[in-house]
mmCIF file of the N, C-alpha and C atoms, coordinates in Angstrom:
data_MODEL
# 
_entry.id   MODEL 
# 
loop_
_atom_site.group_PDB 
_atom_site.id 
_atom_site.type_symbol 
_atom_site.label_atom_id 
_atom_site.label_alt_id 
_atom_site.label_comp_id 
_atom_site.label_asym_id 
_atom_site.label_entity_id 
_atom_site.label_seq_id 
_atom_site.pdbx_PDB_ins_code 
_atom_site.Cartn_x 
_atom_site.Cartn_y 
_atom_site.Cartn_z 
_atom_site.occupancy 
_atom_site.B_iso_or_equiv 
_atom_site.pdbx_formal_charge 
_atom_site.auth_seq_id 
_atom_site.auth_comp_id 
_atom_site.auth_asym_id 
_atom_site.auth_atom_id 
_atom_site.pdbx_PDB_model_num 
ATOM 1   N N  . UNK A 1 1  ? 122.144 100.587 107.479 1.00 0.00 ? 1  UNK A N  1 
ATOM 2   C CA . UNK A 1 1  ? 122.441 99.898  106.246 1.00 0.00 ? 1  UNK A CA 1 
ATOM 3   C C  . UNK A 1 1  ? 123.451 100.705 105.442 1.00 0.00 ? 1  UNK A C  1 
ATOM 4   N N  . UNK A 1 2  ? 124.633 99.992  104.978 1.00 0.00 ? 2  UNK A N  1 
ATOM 5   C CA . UNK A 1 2  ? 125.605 100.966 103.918 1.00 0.00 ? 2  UNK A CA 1 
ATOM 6   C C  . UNK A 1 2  ? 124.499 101.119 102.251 1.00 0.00 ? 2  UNK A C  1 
ATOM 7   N N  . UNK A 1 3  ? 125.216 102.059 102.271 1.00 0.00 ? 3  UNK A N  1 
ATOM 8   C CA . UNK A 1 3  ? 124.561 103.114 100.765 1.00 0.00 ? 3  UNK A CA 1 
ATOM 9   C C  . UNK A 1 3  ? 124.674 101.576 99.745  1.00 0.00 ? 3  UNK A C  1 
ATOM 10  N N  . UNK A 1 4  ? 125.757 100.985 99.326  1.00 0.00 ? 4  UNK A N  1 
ATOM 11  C CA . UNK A 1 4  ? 125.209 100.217 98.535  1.00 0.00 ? 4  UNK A CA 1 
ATOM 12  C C  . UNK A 1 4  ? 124.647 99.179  98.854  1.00 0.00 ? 4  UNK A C  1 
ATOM 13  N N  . UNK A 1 5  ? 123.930 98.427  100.042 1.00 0.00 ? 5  UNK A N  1 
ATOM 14  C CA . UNK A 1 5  ? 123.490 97.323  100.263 1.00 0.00 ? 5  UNK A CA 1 
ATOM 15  C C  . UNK A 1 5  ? 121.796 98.405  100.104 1.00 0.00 ? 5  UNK A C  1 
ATOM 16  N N  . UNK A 1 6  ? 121.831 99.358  100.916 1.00 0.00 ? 6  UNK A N  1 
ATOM 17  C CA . UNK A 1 6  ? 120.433 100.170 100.813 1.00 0.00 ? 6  UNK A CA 1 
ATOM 18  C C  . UNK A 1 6  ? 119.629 100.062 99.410  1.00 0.00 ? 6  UNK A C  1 
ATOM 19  N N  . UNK A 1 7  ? 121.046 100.370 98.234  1.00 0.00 ? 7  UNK A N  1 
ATOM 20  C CA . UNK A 1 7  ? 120.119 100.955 96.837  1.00 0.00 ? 7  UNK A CA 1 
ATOM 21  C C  . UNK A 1 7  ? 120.160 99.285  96.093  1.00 0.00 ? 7  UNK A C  1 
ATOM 22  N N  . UNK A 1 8  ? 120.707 98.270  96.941  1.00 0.00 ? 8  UNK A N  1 
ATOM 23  C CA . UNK A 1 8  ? 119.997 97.021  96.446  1.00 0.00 ? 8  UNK A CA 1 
ATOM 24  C C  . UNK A 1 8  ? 119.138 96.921  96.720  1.00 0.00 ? 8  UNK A C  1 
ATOM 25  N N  . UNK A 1 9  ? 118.570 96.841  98.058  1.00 0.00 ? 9  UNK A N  1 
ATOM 26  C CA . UNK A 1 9  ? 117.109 96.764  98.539  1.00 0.00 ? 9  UNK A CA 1 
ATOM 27  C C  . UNK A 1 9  ? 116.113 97.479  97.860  1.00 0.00 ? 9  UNK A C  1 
ATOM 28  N N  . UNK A 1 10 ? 116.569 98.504  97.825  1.00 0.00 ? 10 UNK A N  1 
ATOM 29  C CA . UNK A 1 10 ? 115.550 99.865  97.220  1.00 0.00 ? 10 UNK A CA 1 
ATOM 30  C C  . UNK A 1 10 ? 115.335 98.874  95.448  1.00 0.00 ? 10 UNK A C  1 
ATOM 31  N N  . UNK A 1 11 ? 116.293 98.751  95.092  1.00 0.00 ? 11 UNK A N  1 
ATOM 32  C CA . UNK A 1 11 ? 115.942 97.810  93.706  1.00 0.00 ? 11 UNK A CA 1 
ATOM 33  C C  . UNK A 1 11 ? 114.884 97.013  93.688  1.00 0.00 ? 11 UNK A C  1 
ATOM 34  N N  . UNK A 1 12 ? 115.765 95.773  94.563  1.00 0.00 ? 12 UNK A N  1 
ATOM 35  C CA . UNK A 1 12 ? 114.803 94.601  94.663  1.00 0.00 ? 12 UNK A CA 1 
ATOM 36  C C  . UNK A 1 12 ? 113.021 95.092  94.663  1.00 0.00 ? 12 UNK A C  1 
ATOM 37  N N  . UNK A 1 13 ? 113.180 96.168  95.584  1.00 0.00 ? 13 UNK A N  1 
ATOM 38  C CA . UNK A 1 13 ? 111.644 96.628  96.231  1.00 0.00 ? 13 UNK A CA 1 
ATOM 39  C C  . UNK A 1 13 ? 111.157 97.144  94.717  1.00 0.00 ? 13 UNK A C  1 
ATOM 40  N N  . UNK A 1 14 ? 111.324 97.709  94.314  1.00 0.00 ? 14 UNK A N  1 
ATOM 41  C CA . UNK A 1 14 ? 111.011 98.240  93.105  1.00 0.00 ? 14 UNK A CA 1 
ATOM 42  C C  . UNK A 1 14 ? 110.325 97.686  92.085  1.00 0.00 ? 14 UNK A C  1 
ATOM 43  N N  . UNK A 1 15 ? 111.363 96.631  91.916  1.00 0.00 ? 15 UNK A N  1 
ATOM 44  C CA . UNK A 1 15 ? 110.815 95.589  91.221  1.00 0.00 ? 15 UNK A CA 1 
ATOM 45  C C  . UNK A 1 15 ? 110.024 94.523  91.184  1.00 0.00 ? 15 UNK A C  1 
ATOM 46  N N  . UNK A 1 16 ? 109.639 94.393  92.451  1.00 0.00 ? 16 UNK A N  1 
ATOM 47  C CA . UNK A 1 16 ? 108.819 93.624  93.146  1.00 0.00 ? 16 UNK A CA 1 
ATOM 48  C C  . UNK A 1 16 ? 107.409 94.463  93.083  1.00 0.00 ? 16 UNK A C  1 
ATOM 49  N N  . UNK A 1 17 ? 107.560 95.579  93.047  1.00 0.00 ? 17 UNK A N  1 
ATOM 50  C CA . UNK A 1 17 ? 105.859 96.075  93.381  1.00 0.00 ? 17 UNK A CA 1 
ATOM 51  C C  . UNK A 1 17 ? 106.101 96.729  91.984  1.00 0.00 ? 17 UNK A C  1 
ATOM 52  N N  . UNK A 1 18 ? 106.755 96.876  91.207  1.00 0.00 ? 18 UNK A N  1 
ATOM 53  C CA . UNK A 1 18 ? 106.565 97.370  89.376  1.00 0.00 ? 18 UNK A CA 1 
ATOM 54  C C  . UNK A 1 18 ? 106.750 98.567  89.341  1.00 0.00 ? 18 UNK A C  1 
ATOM 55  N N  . UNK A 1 19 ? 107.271 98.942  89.792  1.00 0.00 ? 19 UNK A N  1 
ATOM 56  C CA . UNK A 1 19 ? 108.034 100.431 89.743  1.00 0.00 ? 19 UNK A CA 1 
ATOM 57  C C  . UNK A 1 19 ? 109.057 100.476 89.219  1.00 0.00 ? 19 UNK A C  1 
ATOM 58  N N  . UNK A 1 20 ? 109.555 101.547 87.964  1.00 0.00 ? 20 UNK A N  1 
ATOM 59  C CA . UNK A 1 20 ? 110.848 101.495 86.933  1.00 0.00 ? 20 UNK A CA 1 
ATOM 60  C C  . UNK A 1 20 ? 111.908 102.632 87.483  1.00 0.00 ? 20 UNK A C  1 
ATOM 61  N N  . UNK A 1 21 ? 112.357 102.151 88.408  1.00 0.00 ? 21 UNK A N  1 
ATOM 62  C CA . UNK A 1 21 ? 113.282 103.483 89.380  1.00 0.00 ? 21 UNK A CA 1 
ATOM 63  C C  . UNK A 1 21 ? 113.972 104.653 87.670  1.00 0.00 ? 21 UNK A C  1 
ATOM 64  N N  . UNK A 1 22 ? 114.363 104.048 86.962  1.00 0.00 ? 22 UNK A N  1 
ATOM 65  C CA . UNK A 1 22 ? 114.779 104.393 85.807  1.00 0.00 ? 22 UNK A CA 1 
ATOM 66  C C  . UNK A 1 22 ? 114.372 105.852 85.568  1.00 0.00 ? 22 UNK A C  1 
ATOM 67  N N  . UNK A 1 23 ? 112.569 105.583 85.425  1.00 0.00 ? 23 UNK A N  1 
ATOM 68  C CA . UNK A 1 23 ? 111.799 106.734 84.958  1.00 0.00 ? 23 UNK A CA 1 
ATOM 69  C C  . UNK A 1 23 ? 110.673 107.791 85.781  1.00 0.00 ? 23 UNK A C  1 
ATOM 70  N N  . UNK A 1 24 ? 111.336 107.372 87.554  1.00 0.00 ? 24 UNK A N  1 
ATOM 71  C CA . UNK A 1 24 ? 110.512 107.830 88.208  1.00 0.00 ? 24 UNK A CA 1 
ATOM 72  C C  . UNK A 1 24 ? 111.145 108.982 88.694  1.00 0.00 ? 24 UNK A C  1 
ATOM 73  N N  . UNK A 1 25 ? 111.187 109.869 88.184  1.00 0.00 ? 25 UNK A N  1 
ATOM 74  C CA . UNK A 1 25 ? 111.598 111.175 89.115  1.00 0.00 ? 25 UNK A CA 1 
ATOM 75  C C  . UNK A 1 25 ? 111.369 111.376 89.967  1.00 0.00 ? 25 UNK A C  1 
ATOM 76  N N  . UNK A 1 26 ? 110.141 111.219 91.236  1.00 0.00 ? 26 UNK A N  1 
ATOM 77  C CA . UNK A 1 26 ? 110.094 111.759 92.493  1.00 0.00 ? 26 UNK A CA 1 
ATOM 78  C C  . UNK A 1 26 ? 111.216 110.786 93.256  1.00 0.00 ? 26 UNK A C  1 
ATOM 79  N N  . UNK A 1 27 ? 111.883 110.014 92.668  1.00 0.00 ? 27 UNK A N  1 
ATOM 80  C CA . UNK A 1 27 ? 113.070 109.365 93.621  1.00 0.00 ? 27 UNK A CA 1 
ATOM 81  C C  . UNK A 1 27 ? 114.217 110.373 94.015  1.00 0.00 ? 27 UNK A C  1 
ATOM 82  N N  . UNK A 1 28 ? 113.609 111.525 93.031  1.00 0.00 ? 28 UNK A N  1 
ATOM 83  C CA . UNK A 1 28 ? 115.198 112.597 93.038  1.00 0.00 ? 28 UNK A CA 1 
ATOM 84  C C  . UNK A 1 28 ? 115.160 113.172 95.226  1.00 0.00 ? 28 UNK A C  1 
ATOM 85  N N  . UNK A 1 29 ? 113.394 113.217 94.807  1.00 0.00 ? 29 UNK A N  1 
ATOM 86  C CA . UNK A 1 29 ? 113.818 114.267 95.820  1.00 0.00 ? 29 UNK A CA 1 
ATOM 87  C C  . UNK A 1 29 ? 113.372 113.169 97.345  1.00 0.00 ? 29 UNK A C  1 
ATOM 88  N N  . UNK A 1 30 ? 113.395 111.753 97.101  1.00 0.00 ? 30 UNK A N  1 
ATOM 89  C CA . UNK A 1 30 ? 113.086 110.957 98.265  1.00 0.00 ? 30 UNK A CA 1 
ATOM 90  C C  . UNK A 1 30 ? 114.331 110.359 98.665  1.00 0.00 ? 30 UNK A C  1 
ATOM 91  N N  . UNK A 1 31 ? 114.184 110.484 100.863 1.00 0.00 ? 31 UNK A N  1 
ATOM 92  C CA . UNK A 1 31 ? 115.247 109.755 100.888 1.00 0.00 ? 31 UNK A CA 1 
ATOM 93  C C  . UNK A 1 31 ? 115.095 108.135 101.138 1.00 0.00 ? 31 UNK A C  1 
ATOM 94  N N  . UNK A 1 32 ? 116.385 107.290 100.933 1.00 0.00 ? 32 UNK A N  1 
ATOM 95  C CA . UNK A 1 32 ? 115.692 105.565 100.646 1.00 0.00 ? 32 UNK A CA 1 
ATOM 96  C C  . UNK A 1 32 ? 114.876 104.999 101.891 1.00 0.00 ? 32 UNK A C  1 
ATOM 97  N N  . UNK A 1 33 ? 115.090 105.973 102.708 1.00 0.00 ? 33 UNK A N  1 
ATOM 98  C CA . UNK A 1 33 ? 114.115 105.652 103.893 1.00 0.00 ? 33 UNK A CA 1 
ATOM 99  C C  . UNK A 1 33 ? 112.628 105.296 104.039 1.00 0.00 ? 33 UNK A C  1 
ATOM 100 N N  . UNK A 1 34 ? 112.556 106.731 103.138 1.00 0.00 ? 34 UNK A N  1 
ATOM 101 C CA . UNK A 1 34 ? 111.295 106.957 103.413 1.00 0.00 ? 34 UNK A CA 1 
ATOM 102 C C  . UNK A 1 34 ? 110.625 106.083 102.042 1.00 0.00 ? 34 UNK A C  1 
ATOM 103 N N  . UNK A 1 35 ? 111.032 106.213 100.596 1.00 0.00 ? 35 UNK A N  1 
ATOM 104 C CA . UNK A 1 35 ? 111.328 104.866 99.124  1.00 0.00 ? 35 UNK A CA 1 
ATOM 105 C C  . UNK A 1 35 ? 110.768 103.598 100.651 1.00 0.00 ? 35 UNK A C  1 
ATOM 106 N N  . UNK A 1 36 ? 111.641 102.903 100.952 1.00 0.00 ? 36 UNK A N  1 
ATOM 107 C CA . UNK A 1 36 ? 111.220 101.698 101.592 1.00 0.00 ? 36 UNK A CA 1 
ATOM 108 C C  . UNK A 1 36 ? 109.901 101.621 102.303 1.00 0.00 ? 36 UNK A C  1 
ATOM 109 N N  . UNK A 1 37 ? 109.753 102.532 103.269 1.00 0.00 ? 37 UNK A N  1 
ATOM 110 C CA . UNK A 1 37 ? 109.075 102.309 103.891 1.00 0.00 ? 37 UNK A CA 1 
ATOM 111 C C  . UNK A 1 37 ? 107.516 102.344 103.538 1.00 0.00 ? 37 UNK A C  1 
ATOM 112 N N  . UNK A 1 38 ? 107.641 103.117 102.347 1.00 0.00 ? 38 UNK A N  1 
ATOM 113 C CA . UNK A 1 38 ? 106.422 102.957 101.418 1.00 0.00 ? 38 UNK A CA 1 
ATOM 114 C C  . UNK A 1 38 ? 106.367 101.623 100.168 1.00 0.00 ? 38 UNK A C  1 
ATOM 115 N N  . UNK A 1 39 ? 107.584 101.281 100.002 1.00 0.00 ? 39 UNK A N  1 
ATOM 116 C CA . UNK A 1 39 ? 106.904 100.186 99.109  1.00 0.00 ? 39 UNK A CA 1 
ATOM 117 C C  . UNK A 1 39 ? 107.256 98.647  99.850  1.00 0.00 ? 39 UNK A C  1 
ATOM 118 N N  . UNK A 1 40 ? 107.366 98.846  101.086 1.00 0.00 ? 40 UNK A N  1 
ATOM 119 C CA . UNK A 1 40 ? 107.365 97.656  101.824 1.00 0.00 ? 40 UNK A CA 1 
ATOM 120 C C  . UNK A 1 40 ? 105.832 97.392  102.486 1.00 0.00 ? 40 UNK A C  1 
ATOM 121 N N  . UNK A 1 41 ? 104.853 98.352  102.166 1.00 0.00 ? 41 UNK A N  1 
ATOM 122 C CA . UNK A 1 41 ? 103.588 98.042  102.351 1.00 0.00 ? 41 UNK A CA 1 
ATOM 123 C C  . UNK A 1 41 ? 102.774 97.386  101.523 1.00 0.00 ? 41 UNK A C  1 
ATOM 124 N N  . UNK A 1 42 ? 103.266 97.580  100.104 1.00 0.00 ? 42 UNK A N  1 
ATOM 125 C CA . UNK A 1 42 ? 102.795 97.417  98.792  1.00 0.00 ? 42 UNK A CA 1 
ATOM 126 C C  . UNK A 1 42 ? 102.897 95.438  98.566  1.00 0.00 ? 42 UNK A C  1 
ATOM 127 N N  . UNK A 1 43 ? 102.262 95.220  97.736  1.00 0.00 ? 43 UNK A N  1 
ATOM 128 C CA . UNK A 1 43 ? 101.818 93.606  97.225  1.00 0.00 ? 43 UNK A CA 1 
ATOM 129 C C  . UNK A 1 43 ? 102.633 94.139  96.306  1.00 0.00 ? 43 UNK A C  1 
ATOM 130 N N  . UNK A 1 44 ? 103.233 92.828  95.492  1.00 0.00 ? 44 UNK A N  1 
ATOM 131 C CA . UNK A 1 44 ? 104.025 92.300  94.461  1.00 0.00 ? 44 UNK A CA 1 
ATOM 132 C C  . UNK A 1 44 ? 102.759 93.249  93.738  1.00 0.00 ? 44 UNK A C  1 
ATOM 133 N N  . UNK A 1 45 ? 103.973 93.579  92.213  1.00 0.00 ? 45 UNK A N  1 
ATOM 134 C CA . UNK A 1 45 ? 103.135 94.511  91.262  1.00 0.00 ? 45 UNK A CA 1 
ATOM 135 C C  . UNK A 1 45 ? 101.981 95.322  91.426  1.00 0.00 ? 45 UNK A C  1 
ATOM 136 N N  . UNK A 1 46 ? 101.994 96.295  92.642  1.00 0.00 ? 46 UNK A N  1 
ATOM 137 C CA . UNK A 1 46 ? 101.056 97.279  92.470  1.00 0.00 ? 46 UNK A CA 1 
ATOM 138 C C  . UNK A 1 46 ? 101.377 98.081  91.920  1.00 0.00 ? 46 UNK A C  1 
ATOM 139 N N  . UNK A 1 47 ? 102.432 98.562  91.249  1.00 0.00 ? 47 UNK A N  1 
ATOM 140 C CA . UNK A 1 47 ? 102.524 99.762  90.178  1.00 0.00 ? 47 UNK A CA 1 
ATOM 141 C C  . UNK A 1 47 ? 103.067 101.181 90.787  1.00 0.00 ? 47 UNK A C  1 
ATOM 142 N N  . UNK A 1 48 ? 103.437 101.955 89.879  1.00 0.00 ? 48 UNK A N  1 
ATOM 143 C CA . UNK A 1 48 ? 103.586 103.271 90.127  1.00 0.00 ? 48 UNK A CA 1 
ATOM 144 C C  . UNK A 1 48 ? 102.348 103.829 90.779  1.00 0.00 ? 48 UNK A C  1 
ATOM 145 N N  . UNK A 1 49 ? 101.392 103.998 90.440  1.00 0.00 ? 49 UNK A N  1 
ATOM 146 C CA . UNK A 1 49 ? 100.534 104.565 90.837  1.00 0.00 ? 49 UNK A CA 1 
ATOM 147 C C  . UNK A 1 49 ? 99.880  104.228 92.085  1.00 0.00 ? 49 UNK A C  1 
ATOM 148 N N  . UNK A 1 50 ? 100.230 102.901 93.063  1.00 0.00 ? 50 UNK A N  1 
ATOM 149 C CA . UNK A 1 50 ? 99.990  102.475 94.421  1.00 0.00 ? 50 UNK A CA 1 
ATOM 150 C C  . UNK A 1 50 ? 101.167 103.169 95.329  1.00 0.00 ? 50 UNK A C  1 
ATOM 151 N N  . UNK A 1 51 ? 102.413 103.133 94.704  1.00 0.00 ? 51 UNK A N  1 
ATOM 152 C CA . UNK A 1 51 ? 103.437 103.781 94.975  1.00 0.00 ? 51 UNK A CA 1 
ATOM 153 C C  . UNK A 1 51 ? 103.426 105.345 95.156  1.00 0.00 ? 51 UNK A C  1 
ATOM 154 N N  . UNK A 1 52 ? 102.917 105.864 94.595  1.00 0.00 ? 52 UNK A N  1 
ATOM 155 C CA . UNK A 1 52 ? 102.561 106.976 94.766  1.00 0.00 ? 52 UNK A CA 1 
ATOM 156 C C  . UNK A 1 52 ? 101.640 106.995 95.989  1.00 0.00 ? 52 UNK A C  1 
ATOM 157 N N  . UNK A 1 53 ? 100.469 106.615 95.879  1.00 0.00 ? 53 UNK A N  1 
ATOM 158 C CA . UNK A 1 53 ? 99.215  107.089 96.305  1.00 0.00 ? 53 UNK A CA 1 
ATOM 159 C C  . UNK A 1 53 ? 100.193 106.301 97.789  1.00 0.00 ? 53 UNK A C  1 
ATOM 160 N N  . UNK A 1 54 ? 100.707 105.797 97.913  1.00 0.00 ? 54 UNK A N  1 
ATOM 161 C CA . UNK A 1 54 ? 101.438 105.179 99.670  1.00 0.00 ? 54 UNK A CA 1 
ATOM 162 C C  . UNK A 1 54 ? 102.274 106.526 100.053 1.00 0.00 ? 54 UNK A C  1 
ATOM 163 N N  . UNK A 1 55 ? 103.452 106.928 99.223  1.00 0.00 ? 55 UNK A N  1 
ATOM 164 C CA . UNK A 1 55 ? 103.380 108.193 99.221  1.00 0.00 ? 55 UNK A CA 1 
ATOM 165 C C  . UNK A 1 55 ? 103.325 109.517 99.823  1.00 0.00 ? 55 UNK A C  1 
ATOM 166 N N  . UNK A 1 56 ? 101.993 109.538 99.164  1.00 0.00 ? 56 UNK A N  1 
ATOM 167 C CA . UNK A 1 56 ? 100.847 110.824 100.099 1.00 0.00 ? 56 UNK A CA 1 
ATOM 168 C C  . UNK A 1 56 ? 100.493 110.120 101.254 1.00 0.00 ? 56 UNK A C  1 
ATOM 169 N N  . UNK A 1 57 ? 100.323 108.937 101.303 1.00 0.00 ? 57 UNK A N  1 
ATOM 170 C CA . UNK A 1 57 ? 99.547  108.597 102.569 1.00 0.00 ? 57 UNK A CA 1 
ATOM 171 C C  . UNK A 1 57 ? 100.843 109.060 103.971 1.00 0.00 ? 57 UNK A C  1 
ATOM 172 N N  . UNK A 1 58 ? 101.986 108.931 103.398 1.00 0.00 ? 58 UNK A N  1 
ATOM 173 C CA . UNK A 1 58 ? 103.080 108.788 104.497 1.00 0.00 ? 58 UNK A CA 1 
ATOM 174 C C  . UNK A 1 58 ? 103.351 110.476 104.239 1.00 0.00 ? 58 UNK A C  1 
ATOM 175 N N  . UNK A 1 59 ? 102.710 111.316 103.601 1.00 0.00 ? 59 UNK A N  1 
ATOM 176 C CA . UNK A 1 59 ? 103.062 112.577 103.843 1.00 0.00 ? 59 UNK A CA 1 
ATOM 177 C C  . UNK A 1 59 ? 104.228 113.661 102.765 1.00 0.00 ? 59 UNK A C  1 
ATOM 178 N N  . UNK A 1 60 ? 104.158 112.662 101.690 1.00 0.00 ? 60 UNK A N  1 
ATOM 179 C CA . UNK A 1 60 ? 105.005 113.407 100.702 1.00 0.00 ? 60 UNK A CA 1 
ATOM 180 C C  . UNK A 1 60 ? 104.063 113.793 99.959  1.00 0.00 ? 60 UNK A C  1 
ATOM 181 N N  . UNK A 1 61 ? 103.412 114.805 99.984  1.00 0.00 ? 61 UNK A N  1 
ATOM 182 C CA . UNK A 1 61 ? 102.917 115.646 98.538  1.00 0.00 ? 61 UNK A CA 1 
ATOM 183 C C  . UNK A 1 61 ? 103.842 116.452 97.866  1.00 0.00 ? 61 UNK A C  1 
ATOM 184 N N  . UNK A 1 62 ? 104.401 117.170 98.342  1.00 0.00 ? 62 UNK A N  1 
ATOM 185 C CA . UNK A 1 62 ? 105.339 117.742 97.255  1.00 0.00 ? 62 UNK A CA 1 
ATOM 186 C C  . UNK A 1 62 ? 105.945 116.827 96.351  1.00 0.00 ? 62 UNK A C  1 
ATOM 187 N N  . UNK A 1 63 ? 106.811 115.238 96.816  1.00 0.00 ? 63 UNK A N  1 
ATOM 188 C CA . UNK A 1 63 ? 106.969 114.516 95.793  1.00 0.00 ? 63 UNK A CA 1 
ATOM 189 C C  . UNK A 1 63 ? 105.906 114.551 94.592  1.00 0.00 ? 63 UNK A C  1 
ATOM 190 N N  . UNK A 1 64 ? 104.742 114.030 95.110  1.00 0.00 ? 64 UNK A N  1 
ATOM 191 C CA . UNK A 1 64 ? 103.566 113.702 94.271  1.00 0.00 ? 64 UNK A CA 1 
ATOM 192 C C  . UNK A 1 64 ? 103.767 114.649 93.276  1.00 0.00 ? 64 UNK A C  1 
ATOM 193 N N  . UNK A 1 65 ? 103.496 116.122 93.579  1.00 0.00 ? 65 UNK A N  1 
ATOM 194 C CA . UNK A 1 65 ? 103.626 117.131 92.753  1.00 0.00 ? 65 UNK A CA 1 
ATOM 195 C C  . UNK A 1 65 ? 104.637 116.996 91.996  1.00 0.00 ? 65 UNK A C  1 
ATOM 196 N N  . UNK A 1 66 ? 106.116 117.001 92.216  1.00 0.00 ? 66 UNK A N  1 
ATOM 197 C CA . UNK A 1 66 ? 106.639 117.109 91.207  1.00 0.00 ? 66 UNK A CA 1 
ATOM 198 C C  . UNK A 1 66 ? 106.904 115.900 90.515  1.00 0.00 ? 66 UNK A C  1 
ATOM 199 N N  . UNK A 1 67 ? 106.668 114.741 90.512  1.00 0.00 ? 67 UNK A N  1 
ATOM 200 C CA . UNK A 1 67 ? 106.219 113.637 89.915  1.00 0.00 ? 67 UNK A CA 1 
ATOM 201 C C  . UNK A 1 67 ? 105.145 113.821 88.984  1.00 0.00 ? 67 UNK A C  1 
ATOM 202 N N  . UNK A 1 68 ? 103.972 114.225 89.552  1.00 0.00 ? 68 UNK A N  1 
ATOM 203 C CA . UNK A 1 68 ? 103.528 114.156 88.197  1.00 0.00 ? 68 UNK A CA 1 
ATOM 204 C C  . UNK A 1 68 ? 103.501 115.568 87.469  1.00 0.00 ? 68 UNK A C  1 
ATOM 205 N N  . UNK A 1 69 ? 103.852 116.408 87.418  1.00 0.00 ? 69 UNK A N  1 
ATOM 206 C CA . UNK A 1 69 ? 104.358 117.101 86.724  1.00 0.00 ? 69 UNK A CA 1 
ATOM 207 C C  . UNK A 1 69 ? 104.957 117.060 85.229  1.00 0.00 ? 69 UNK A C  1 
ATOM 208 N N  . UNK A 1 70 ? 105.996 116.165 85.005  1.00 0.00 ? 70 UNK A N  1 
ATOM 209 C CA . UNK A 1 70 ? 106.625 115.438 83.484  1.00 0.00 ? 70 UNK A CA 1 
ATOM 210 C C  . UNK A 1 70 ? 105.504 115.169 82.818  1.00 0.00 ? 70 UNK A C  1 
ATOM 211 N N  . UNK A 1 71 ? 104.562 114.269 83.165  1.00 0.00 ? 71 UNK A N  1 
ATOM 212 C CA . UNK A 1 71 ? 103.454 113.532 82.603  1.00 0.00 ? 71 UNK A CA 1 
ATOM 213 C C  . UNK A 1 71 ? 102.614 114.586 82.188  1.00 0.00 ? 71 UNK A C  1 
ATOM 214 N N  . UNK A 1 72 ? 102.007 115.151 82.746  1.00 0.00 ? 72 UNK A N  1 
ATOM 215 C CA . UNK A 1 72 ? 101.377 116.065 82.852  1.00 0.00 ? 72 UNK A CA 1 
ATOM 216 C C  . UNK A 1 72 ? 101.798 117.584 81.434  1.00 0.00 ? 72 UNK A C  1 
ATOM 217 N N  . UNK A 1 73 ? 102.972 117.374 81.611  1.00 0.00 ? 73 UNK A N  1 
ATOM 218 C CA . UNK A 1 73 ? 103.425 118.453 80.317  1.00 0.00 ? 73 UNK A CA 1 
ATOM 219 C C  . UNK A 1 73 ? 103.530 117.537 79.211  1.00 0.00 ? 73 UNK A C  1 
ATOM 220 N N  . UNK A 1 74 ? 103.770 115.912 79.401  1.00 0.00 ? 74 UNK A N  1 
ATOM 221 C CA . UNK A 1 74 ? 103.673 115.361 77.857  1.00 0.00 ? 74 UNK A CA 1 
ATOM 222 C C  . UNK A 1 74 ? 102.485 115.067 77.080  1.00 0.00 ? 74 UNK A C  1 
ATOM 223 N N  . UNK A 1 75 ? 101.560 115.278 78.361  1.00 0.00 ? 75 UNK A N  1 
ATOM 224 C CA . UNK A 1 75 ? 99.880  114.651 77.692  1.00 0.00 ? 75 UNK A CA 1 
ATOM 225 C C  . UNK A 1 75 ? 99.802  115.970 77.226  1.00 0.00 ? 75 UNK A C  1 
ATOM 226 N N  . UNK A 1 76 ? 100.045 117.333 77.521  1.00 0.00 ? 76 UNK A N  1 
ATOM 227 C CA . UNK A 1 76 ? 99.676  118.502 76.581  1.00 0.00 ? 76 UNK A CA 1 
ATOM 228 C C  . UNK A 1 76 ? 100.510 118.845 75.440  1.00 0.00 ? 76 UNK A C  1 
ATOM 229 N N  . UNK A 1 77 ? 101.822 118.156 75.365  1.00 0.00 ? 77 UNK A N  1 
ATOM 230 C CA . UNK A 1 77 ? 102.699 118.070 74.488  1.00 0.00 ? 77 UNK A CA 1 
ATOM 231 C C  . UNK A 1 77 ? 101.854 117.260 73.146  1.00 0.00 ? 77 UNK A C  1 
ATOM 232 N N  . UNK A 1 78 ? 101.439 115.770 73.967  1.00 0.00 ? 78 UNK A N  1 
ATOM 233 C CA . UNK A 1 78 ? 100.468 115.215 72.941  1.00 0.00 ? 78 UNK A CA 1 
ATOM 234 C C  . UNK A 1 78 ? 99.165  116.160 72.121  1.00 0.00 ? 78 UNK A C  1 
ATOM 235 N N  . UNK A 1 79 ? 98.553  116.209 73.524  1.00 0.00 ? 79 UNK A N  1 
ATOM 236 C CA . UNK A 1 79 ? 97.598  117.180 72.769  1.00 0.00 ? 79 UNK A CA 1 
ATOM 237 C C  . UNK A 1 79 ? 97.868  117.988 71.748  1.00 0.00 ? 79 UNK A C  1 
ATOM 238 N N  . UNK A 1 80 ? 98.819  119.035 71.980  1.00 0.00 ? 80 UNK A N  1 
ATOM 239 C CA . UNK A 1 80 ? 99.055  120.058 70.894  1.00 0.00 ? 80 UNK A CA 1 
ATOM 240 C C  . UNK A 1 80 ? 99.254  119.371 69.080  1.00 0.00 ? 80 UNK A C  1 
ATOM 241 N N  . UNK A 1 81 ? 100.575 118.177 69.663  1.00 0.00 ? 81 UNK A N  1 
ATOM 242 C CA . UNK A 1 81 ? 100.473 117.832 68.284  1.00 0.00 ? 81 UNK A CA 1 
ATOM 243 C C  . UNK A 1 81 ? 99.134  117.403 67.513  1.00 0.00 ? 81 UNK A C  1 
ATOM 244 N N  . UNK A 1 82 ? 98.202  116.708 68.056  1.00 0.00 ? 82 UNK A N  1 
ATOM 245 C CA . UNK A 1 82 ? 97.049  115.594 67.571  1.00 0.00 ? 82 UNK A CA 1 
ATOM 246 C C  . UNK A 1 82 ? 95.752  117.203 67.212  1.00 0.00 ? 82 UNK A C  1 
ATOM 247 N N  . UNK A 1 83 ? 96.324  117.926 67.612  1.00 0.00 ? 83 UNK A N  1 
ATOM 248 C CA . UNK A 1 83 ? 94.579  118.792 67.209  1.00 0.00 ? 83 UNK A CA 1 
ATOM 249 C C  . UNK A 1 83 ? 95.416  119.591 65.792  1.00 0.00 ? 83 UNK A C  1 
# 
């Protein structure tokens, strides 16, 4: 597949199972190969978090890790302010 017909697909897919390519950082370090082949398992709108957890199943933990990572420093970001 050429690079831009690929990162249409990779769109379409995205959007189809509710994933915001926008704000997902572990896309940095995935290639669209391996992006597809995990959310071509997925039902319409399963979310980030099915997306993920497909993921690990196919053997990316390090993504996982640094994915959630961001989140993870803003919920203590929250915290700090609220106490």
């Amino acid at each position: 597949m050429a690079d831009e017909q690929t990162f249409e697909v990779l769109l379409k897919e995205f959007r189809r199972v509710g994933v915001d390519p926008d704000t997902f950082s572990a896309m940095l370090a995935l290639r669209p190969e391996e992006a597809l082949r995990a959310l071509r398992v997925l039902p319409d709108d399963a979310g980030p978090s099915a997306f993920l957890s497909q993921l690990r199943k196919n053997g990316h933990s390090q993504v996982m890790e640094s994915a959630a990572a961001p989140s993870i420093k803003r919920d203590r970001h929250r915290q700090d302010k609220s106490a």
